[in-house]
C-alpha positions as CSV (number, residue, x, y, z in Angstrom):
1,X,0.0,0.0,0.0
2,X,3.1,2.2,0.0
3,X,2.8,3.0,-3.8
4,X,-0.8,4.7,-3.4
5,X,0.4,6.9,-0.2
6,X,3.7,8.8,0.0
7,X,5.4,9.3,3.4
8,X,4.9,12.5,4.8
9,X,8.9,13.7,6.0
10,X,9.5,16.9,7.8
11,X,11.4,19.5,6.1
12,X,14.1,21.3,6.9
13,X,13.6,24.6,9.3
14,X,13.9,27.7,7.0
15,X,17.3,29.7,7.2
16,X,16.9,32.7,10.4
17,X,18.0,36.1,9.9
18,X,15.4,37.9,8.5
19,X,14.2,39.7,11.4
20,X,17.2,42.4,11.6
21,X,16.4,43.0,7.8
22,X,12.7,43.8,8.3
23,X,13.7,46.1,10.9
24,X,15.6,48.2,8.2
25,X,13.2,48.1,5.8
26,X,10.5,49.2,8.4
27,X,12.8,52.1,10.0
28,X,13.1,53.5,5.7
29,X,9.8,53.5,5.2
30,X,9.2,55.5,8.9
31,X,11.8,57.6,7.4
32,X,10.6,58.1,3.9
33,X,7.0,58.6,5.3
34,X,8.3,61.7,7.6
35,X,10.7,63.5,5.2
36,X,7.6,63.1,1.9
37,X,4.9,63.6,3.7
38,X,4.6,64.6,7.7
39,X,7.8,67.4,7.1
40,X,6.3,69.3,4.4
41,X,2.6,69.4,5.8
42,X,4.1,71.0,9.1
43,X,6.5,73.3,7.3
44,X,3.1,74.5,5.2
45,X,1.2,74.9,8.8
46,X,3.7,77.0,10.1
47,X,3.9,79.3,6.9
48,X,0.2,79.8,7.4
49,X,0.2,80.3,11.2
50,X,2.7,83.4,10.8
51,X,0.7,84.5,7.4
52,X,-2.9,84.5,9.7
53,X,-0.6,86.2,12.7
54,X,0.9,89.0,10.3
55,X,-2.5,90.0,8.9
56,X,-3.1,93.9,9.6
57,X,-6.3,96.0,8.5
58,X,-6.3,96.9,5.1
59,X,-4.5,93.9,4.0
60,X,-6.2,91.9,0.5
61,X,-6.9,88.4,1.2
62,X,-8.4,85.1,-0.6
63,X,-10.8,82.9,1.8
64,X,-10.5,79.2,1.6
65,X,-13.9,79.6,0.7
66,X,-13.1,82.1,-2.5
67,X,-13.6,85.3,-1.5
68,X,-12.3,88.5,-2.7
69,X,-11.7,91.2,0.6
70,X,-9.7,94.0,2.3
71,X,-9.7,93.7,5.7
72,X,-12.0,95.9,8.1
73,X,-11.1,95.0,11.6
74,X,-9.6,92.2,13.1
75,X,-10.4,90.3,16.4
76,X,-9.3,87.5,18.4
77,X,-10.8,84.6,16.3
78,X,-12.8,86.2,13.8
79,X,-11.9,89.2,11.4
80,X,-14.4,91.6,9.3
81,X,-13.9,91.4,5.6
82,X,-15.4,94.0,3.0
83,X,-16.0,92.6,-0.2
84,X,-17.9,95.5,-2.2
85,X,-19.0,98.9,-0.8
86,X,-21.2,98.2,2.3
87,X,-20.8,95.0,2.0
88,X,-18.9,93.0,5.2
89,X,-18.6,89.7,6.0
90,X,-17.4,88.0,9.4
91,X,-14.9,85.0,8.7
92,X,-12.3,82.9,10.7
93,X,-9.0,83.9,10.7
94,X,-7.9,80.4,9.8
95,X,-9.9,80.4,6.7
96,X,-7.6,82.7,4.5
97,X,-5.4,81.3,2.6
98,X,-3.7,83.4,0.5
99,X,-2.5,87.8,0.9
100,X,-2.5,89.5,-2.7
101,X,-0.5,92.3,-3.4
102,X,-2.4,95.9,-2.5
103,X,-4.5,96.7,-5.4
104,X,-5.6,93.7,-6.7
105,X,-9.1,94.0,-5.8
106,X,-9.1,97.5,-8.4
107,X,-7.7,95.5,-11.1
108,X,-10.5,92.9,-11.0
């Protein structure tokens, strides 16, 4: 009955070593992840965190949201942006994201 079943043998342990190896590959993708991705998102954030501080009244901004405005007045969390003669709007300090050079509101 031999010919019909073949013994099952145990096979041979697989050579070690590969741990210290997946460790390297694991630390350059850490590494790669921080200096393509985490390092240039928290370089932006702090580029926008000194824009938002150095706003001053009568400064031309973009919203995040699209709009065109000088600044009015300026508070603690909030700051009042006129968009067209009489007309203001309140909107959050984080939410602009660009400055535009003085003028640029004329030569739209």
């Amino acid at each position: 009955m031999d010919f019909f079943i073949s013994n099952a043998w145990a096979q041979d342990a697989p050579a070690g070593g590969g741990g210290i190896s997946l460790l390297i590959w694991t630390l350059i993708f850490i590494a790669l992840m921080y200096f393509l991705m985490i390092r240039p998102q928290m370089k932006r954030a702090k580029e926008h965190k000194q824009m938002v501080e150095g706003l001053s009244k009568g400064d031309e901004i973009v919203t995040s949201g699209g709009l065109l405005g000088r600044i009015k007045e300026i508070g603690d969390n909030f700051l009042l942006l006129e968009i067209g003669k009489e007309l203001e709007v309140k909107v959050q300090k984080q939410a602009v994201s660009a400055t535009l050079p003085k003028g640029t509101m004329k030569s739209l």
